[in-house]
PyMOL Python script that loads the backbone (N, CA, C, O; Angstrom):
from pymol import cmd

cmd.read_pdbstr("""\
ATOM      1  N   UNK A   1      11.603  -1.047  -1.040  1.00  0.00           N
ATOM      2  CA  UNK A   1      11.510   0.239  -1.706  1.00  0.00           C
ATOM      3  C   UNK A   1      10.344   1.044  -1.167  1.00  0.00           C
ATOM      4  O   UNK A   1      10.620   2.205  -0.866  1.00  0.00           O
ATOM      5  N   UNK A   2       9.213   0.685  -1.007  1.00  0.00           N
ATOM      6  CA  UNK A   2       8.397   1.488  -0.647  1.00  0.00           C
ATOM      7  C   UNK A   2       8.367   1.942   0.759  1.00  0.00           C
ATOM      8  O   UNK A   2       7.410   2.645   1.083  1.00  0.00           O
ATOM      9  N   UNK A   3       9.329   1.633   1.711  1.00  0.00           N
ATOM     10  CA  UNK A   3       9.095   1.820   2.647  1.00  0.00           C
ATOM     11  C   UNK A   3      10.336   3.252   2.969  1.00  0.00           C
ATOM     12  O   UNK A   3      10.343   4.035   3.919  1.00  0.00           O
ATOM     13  N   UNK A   4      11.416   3.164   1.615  1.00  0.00           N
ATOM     14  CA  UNK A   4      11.304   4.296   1.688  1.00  0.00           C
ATOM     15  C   UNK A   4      11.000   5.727   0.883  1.00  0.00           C
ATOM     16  O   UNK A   4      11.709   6.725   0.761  1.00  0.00           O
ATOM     17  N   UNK A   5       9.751   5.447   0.416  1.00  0.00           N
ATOM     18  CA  UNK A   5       9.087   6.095  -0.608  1.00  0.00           C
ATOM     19  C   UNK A   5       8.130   6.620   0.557  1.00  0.00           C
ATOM     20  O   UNK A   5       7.226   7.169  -0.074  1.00  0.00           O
ATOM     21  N   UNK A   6       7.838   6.749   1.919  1.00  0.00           N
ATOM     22  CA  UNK A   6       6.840   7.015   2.651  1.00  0.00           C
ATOM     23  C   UNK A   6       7.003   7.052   3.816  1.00  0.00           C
ATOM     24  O   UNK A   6       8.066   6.483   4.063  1.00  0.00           O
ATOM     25  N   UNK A   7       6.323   7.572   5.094  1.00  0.00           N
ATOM     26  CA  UNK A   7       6.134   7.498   5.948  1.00  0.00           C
ATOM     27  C   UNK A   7       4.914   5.969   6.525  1.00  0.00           C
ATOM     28  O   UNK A   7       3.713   5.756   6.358  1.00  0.00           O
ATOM     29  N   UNK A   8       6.088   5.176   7.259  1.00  0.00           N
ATOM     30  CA  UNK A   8       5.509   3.550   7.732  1.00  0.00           C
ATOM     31  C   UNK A   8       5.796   3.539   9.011  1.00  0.00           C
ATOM     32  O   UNK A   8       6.808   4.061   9.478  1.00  0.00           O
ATOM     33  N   UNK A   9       4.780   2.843   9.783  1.00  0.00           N
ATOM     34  CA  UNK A   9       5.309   2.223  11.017  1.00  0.00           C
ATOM     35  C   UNK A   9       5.436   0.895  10.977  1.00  0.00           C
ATOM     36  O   UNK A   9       4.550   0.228  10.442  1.00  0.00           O
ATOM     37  N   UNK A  10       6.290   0.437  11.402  1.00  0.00           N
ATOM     38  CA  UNK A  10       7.034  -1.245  11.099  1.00  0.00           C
ATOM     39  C   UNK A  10       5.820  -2.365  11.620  1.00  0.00           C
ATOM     40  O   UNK A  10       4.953  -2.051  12.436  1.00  0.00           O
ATOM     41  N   UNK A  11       5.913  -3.510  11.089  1.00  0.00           N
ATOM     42  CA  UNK A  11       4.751  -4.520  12.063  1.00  0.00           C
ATOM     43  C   UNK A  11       3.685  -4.152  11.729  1.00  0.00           C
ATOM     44  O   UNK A  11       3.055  -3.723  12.696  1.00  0.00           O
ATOM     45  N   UNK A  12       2.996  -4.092  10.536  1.00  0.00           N
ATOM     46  CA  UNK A  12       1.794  -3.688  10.150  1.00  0.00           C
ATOM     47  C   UNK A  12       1.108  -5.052   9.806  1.00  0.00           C
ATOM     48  O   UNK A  12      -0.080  -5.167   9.503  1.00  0.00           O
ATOM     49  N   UNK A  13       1.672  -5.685   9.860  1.00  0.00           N
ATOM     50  CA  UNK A  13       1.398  -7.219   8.969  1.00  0.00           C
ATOM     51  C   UNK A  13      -0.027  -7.935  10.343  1.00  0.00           C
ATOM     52  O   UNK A  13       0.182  -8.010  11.554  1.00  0.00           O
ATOM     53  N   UNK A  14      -0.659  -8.131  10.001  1.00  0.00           N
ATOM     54  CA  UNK A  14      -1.371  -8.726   8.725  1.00  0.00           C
ATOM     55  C   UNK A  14      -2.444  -7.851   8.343  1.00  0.00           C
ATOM     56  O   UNK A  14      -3.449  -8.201   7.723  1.00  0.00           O
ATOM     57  N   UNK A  15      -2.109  -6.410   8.847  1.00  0.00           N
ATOM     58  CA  UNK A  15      -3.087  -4.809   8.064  1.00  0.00           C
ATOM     59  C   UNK A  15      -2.269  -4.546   7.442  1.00  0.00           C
ATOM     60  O   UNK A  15      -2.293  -3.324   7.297  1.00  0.00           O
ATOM     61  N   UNK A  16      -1.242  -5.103   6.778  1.00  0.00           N
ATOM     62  CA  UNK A  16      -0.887  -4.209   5.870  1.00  0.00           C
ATOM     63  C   UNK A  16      -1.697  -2.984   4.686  1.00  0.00           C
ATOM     64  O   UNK A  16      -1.722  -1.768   4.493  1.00  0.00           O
ATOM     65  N   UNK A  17      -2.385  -4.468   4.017  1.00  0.00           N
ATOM     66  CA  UNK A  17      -3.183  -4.045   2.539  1.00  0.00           C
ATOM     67  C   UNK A  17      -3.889  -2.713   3.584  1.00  0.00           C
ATOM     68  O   UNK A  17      -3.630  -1.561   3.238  1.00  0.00           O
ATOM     69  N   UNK A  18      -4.714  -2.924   4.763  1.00  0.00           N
ATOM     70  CA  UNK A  18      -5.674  -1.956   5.407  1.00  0.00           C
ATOM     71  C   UNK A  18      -4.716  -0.857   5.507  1.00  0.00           C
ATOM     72  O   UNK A  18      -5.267   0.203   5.213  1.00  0.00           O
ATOM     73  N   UNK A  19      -3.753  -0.752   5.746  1.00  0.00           N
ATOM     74  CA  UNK A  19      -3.145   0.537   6.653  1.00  0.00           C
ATOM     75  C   UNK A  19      -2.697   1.408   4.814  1.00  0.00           C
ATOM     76  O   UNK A  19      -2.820   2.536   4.337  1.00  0.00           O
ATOM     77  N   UNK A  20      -2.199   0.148   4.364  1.00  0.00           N
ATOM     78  CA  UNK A  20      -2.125   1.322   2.629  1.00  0.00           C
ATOM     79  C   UNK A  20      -3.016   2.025   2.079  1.00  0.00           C
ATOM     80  O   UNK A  20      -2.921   3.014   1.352  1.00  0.00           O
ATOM     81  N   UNK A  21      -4.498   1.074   2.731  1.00  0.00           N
ATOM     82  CA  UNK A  21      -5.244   1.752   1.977  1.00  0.00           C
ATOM     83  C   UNK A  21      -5.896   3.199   2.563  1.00  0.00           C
ATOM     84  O   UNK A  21      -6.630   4.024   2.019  1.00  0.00           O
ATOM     85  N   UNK A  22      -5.206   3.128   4.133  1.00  0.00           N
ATOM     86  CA  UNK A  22      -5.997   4.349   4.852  1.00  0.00           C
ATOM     87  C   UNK A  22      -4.349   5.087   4.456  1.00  0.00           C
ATOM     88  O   UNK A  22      -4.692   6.188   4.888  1.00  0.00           O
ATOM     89  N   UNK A  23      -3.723   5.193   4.258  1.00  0.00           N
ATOM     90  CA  UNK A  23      -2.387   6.140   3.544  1.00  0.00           C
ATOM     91  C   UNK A  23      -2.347   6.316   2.769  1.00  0.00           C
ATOM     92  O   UNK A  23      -1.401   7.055   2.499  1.00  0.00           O
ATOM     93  N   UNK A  24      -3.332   5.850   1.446  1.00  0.00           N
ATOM     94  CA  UNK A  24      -2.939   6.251   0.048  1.00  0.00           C
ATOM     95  C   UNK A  24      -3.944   6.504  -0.401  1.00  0.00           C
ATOM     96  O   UNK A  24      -3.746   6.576  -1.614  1.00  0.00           O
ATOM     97  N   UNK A  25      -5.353   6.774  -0.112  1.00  0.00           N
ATOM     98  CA  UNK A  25      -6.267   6.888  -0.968  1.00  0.00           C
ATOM     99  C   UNK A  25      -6.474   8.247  -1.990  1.00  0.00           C
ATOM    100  O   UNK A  25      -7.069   8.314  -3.066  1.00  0.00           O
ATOM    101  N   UNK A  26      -5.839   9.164  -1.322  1.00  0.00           N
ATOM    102  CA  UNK A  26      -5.545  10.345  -2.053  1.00  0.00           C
ATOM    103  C   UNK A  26      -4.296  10.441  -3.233  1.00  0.00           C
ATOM    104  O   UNK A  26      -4.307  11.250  -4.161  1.00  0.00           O
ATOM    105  N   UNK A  27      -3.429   9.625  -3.029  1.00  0.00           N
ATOM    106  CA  UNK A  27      -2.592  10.044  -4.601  1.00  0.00           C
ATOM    107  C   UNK A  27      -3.387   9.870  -5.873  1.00  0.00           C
ATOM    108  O   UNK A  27      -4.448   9.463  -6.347  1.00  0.00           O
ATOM    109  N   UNK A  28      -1.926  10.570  -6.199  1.00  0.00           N
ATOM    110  CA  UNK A  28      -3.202   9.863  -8.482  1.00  0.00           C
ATOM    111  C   UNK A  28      -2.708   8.101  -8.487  1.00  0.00           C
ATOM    112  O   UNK A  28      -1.872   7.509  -7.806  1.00  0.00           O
ATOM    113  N   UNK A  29      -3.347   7.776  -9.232  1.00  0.00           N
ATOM    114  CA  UNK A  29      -2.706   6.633  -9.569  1.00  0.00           C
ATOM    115  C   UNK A  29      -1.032   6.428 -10.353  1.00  0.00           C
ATOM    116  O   UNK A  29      -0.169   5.626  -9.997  1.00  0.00           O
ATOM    117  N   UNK A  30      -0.955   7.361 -11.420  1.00  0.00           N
ATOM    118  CA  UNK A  30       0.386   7.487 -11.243  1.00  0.00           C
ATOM    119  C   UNK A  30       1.646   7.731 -10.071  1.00  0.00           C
ATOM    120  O   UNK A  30       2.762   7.212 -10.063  1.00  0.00           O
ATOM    121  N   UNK A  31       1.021   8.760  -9.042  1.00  0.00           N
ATOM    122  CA  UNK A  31       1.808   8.528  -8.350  1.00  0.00           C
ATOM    123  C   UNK A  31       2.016   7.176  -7.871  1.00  0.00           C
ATOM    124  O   UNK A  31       3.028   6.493  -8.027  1.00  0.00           O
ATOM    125  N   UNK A  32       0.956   6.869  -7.276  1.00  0.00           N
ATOM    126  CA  UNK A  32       0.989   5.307  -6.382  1.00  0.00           C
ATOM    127  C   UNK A  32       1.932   4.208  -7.580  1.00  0.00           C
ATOM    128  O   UNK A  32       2.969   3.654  -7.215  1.00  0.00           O
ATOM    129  N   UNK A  33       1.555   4.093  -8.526  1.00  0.00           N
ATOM    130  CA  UNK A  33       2.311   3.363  -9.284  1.00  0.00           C
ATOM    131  C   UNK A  33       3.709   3.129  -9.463  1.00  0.00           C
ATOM    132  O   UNK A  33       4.244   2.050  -9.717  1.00  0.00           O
ATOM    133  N   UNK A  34       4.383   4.522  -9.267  1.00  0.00           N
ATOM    134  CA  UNK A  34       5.395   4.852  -9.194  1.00  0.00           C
ATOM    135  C   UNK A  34       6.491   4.500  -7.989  1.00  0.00           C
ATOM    136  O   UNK A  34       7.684   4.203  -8.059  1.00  0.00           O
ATOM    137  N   UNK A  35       5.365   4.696  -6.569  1.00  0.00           N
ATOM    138  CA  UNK A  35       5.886   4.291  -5.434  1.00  0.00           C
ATOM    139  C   UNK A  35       5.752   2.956  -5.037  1.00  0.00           C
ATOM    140  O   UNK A  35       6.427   2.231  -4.307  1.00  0.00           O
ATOM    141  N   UNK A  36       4.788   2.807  -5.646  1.00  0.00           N
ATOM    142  CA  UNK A  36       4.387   1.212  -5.396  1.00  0.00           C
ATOM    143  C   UNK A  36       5.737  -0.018  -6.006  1.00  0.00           C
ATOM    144  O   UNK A  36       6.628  -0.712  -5.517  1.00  0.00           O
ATOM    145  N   UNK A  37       5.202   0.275  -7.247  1.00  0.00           N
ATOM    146  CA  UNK A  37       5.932  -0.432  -7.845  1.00  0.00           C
ATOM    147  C   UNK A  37       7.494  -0.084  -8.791  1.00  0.00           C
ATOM    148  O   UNK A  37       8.529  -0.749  -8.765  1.00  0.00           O
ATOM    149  N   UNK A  38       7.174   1.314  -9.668  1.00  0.00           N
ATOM    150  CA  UNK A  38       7.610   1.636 -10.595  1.00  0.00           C
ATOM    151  C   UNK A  38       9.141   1.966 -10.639  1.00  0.00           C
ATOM    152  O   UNK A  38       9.951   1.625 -11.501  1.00  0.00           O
ATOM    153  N   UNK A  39       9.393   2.871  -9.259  1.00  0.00           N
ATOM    154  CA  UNK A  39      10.396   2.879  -8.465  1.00  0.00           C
ATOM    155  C   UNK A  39      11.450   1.964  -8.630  1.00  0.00           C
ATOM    156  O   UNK A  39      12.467   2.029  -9.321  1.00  0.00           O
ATOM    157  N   UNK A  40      10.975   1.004  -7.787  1.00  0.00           N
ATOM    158  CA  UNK A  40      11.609  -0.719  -7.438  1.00  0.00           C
ATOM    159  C   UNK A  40      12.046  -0.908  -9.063  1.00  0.00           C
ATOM    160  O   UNK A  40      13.150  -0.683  -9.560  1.00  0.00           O
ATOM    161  N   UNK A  41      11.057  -1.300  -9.597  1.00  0.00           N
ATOM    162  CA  UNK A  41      11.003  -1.848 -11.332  1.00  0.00           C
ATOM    163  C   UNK A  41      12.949  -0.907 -11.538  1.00  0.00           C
ATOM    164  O   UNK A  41      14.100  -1.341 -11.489  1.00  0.00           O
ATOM    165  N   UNK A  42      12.403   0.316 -11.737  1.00  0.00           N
ATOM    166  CA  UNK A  42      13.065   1.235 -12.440  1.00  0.00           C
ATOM    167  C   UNK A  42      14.961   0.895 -12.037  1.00  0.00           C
ATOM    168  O   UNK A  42      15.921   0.898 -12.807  1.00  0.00           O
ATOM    169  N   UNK A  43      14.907   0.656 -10.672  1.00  0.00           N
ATOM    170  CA  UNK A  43      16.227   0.589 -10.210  1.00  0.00           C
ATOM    171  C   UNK A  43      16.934  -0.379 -10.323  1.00  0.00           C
ATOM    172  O   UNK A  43      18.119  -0.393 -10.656  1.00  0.00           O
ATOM    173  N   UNK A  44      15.880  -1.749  -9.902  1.00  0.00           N
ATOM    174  CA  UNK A  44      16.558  -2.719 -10.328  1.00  0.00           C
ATOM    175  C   UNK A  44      15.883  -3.712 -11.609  1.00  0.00           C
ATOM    176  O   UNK A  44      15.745  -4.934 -11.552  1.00  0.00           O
ATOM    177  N   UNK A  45      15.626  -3.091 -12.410  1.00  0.00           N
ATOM    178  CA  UNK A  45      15.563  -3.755 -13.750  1.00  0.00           C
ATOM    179  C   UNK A  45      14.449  -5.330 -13.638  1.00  0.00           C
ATOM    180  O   UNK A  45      14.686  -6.420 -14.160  1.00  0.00           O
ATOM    181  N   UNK A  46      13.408  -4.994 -12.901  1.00  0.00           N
ATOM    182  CA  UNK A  46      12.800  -6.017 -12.757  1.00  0.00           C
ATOM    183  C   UNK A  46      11.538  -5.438 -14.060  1.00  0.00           C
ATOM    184  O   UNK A  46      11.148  -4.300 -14.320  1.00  0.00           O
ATOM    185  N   UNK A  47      11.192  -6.699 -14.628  1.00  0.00           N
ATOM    186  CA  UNK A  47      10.354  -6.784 -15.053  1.00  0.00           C
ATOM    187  C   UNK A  47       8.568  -7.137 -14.562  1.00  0.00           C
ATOM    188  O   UNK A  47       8.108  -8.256 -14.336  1.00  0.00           O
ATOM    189  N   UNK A  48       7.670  -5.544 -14.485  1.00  0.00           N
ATOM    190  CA  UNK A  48       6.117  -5.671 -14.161  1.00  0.00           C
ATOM    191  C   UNK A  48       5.367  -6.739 -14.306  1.00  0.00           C
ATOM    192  O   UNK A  48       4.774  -7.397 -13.452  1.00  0.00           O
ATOM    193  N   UNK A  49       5.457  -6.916 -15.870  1.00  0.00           N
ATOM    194  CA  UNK A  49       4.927  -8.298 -16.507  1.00  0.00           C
ATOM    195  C   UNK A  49       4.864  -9.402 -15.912  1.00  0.00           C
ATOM    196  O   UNK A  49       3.940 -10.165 -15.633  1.00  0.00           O
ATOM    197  N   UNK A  50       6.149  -9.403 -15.719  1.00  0.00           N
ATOM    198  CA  UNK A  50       6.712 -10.711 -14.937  1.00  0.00           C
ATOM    199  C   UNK A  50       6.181 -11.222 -13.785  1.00  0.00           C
ATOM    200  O   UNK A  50       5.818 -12.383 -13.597  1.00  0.00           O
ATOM    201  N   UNK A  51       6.150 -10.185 -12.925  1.00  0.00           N
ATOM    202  CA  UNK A  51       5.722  -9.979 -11.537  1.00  0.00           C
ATOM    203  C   UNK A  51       4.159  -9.764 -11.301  1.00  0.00           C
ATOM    204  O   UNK A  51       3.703  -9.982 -10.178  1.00  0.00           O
ATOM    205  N   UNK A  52       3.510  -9.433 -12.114  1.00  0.00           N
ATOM    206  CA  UNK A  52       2.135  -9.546 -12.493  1.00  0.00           C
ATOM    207  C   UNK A  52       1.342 -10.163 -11.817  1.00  0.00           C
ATOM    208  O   UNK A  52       0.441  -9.690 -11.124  1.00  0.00           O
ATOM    209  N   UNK A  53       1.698 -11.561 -12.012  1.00  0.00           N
ATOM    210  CA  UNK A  53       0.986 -12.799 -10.998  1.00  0.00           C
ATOM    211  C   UNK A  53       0.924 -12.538  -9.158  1.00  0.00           C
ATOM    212  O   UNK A  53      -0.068 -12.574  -8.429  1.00  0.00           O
ATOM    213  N   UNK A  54       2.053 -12.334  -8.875  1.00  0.00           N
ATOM    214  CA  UNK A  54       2.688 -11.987  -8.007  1.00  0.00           C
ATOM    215  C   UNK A  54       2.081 -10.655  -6.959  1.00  0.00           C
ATOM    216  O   UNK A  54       2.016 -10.704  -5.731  1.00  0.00           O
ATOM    217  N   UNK A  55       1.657  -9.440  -7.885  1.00  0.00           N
ATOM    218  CA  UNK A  55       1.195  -8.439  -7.409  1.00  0.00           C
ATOM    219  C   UNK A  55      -0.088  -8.725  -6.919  1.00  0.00           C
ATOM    220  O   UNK A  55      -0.602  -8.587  -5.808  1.00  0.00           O
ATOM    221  N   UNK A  56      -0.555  -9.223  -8.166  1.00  0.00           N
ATOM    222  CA  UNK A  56      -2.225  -9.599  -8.008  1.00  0.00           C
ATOM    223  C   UNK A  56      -2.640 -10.484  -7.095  1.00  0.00           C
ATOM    224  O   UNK A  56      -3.815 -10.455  -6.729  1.00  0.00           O
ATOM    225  N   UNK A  57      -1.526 -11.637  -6.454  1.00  0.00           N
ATOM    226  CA  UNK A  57      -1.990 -12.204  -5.517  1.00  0.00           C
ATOM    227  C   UNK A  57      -1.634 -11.521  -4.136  1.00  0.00           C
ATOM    228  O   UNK A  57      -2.451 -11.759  -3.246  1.00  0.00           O
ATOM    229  N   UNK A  58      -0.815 -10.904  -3.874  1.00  0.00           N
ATOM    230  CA  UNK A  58      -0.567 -10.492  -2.803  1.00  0.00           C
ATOM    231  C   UNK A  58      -0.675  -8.876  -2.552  1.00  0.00           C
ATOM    232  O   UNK A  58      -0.189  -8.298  -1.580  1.00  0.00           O
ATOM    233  N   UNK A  59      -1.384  -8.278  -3.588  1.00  0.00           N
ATOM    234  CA  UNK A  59      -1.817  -6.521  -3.967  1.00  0.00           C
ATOM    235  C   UNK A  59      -1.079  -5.829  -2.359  1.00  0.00           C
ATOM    236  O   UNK A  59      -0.348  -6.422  -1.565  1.00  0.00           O
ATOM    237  N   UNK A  60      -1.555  -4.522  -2.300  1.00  0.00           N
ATOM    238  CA  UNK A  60      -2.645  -4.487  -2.588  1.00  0.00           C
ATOM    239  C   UNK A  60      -2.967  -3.858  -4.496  1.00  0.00           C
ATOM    240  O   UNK A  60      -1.955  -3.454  -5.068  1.00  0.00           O
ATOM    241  N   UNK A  61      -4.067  -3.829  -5.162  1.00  0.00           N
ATOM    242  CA  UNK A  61      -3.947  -2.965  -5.959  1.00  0.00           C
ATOM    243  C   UNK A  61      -4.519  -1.871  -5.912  1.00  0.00           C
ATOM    244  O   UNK A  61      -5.273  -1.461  -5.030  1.00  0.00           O
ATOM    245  N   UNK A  62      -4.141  -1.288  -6.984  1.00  0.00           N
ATOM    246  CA  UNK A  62      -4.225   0.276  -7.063  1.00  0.00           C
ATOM    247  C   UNK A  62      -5.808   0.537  -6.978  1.00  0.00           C
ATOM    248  O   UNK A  62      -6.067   1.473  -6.222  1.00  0.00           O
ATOM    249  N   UNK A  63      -6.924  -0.064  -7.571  1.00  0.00           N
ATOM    250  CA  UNK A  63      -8.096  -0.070  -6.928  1.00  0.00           C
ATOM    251  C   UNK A  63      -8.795   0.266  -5.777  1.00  0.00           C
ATOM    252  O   UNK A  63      -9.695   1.103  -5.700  1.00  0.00           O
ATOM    253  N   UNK A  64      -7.981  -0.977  -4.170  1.00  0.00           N
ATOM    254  CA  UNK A  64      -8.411  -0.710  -3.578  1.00  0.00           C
ATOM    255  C   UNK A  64      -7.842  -0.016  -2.763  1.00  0.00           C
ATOM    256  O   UNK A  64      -8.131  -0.162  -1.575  1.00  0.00           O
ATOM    257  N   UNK A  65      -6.721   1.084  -3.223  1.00  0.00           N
ATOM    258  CA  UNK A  65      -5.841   1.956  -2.778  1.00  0.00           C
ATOM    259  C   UNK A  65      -7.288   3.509  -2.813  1.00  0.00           C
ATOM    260  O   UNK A  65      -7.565   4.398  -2.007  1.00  0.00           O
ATOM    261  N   UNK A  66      -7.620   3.274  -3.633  1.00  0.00           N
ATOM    262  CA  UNK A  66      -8.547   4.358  -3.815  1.00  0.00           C
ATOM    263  C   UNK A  66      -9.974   4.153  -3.313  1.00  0.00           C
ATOM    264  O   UNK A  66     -10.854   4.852  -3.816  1.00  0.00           O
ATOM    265  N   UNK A  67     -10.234   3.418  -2.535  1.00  0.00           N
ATOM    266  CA  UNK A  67     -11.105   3.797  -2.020  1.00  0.00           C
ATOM    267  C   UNK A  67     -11.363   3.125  -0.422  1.00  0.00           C
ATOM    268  O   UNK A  67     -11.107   1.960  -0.118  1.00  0.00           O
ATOM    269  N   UNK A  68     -12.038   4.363   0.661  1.00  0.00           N
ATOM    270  CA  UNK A  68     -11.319   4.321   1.519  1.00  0.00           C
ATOM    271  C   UNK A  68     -12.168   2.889   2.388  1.00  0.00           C
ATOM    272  O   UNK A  68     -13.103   2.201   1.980  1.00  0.00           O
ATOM    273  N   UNK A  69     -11.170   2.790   4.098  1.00  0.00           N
ATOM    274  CA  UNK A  69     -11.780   1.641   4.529  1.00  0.00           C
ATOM    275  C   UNK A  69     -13.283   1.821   4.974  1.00  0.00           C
ATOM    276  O   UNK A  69     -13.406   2.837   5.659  1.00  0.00           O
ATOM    277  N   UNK A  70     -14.602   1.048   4.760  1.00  0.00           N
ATOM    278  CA  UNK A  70     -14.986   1.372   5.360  1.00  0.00           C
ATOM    279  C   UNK A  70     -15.885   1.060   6.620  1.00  0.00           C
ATOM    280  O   UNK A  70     -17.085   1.257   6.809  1.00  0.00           O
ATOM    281  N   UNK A  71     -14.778   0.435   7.523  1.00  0.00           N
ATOM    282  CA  UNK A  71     -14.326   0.009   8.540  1.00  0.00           C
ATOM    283  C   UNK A  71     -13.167  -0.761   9.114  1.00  0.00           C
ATOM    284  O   UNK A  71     -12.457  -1.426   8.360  1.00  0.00           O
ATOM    285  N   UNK A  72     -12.876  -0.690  10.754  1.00  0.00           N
ATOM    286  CA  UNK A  72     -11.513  -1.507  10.927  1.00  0.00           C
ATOM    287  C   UNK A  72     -11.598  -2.178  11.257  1.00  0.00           C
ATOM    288  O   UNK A  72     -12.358  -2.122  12.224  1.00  0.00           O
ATOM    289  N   UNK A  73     -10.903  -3.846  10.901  1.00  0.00           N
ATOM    290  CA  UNK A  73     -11.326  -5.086  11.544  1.00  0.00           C
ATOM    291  C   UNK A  73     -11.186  -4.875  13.207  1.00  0.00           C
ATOM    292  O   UNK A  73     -10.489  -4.074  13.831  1.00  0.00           O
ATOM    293  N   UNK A  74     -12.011  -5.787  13.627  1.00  0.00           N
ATOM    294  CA  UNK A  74     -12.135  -5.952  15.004  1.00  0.00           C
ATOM    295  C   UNK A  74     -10.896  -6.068  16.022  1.00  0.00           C
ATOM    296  O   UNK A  74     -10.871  -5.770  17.216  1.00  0.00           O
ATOM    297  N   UNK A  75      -9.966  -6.542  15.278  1.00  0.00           N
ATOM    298  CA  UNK A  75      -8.630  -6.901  16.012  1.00  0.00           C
ATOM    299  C   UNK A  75      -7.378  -6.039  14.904  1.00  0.00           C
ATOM    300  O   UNK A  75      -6.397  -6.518  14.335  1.00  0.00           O
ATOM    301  N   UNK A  76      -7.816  -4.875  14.913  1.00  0.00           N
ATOM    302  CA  UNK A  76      -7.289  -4.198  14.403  1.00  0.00           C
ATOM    303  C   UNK A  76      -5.443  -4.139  15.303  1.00  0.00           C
ATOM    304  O   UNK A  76      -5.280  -4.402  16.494  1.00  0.00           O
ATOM    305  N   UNK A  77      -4.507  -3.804  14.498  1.00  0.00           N
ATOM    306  CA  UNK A  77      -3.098  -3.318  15.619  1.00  0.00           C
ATOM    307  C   UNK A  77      -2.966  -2.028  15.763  1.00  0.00           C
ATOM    308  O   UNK A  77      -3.640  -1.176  15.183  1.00  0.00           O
ATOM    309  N   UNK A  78      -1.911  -1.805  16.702  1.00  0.00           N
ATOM    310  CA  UNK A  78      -1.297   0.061  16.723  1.00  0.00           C
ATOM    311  C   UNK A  78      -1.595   0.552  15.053  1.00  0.00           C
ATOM    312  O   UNK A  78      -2.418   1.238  14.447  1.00  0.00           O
ATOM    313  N   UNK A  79      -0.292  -0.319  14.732  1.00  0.00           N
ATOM    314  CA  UNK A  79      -0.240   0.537  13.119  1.00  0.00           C
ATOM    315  C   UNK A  79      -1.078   1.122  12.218  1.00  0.00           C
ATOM    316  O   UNK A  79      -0.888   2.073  11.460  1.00  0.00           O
ATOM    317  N   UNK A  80      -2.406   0.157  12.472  1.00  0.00           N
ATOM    318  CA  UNK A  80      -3.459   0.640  11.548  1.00  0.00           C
ATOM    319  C   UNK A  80      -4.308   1.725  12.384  1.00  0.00           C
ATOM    320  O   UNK A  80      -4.780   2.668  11.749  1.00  0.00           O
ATOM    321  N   UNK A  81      -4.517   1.649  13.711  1.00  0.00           N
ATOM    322  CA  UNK A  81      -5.088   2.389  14.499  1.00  0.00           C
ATOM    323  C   UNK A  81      -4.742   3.905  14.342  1.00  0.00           C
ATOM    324  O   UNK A  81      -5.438   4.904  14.522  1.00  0.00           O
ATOM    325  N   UNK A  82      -3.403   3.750  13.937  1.00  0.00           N
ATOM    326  CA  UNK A  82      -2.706   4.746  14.062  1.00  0.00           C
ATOM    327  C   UNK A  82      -2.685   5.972  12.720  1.00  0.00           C
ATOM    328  O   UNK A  82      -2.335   7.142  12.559  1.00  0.00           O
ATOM    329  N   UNK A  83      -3.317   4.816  11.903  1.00  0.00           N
ATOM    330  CA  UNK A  83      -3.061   5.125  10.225  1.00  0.00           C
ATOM    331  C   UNK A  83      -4.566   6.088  10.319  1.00  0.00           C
ATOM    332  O   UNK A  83      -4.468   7.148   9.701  1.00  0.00           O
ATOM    333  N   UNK A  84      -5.756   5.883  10.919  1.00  0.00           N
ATOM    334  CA  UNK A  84      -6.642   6.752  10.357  1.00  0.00           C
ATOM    335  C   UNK A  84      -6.681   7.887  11.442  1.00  0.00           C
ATOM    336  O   UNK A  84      -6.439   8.090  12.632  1.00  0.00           O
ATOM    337  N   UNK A  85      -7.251   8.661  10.008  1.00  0.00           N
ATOM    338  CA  UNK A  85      -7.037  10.219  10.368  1.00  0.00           C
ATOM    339  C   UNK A  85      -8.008  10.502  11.455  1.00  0.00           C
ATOM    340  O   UNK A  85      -9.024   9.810  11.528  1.00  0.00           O
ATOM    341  N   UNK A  86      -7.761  11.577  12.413  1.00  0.00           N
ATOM    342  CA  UNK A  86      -8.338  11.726  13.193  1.00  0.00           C
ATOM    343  C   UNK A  86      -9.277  13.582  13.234  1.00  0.00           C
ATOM    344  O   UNK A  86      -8.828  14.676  12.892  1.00  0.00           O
ATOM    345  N   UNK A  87     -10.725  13.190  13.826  1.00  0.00           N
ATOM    346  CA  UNK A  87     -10.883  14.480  13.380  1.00  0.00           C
ATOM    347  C   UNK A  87     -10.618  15.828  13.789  1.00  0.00           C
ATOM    348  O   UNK A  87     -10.932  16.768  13.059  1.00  0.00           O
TER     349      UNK A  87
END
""", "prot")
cmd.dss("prot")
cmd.show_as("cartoon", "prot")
cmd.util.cbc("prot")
cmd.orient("prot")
């Protein structure tokens, strides 16, 4: 779902959490919630609660969605390279 809630470049793994967080630090949290999760929830009848455990271990969360990187790991990929803004 979220991938098509946004503009992604594929193979982000193992920046994922990094590359969300240089793409999302500006929504509200409702939005992000919505795309993140709420979306998905909404369509197919999954239960948040449930999944709870689940989010929290593998986030990212909405926390560190908001605030930005500040820096890129050393062995950074394209995807994330690609993700911060340029001036």
């Amino acid at each position: 779902m979220l991938g098509s809630d946004h503009q992604h470049d594929e193979g982000t793994w193992p920046f994922t959490r990094e590359l969300s967080v240089n793409c999302f630090t500006t929504p509200t949290r409702t939005s992000y919630n919505n795309f993140s999760q709420g979306n998905a929830a909404r369509l197919y009848d999954f239960s948040l609660e449930d999944l709870a455990p689940l989010a929290a271990e593998f986030g990212p969360i909405v926390a560190e969605l908001h605030q930005p990187l500040a820096a890129l790991p050393d062995d950074a990929n394209e995807a994330l390279l690609k993700s911060v803004p340029r001036a």
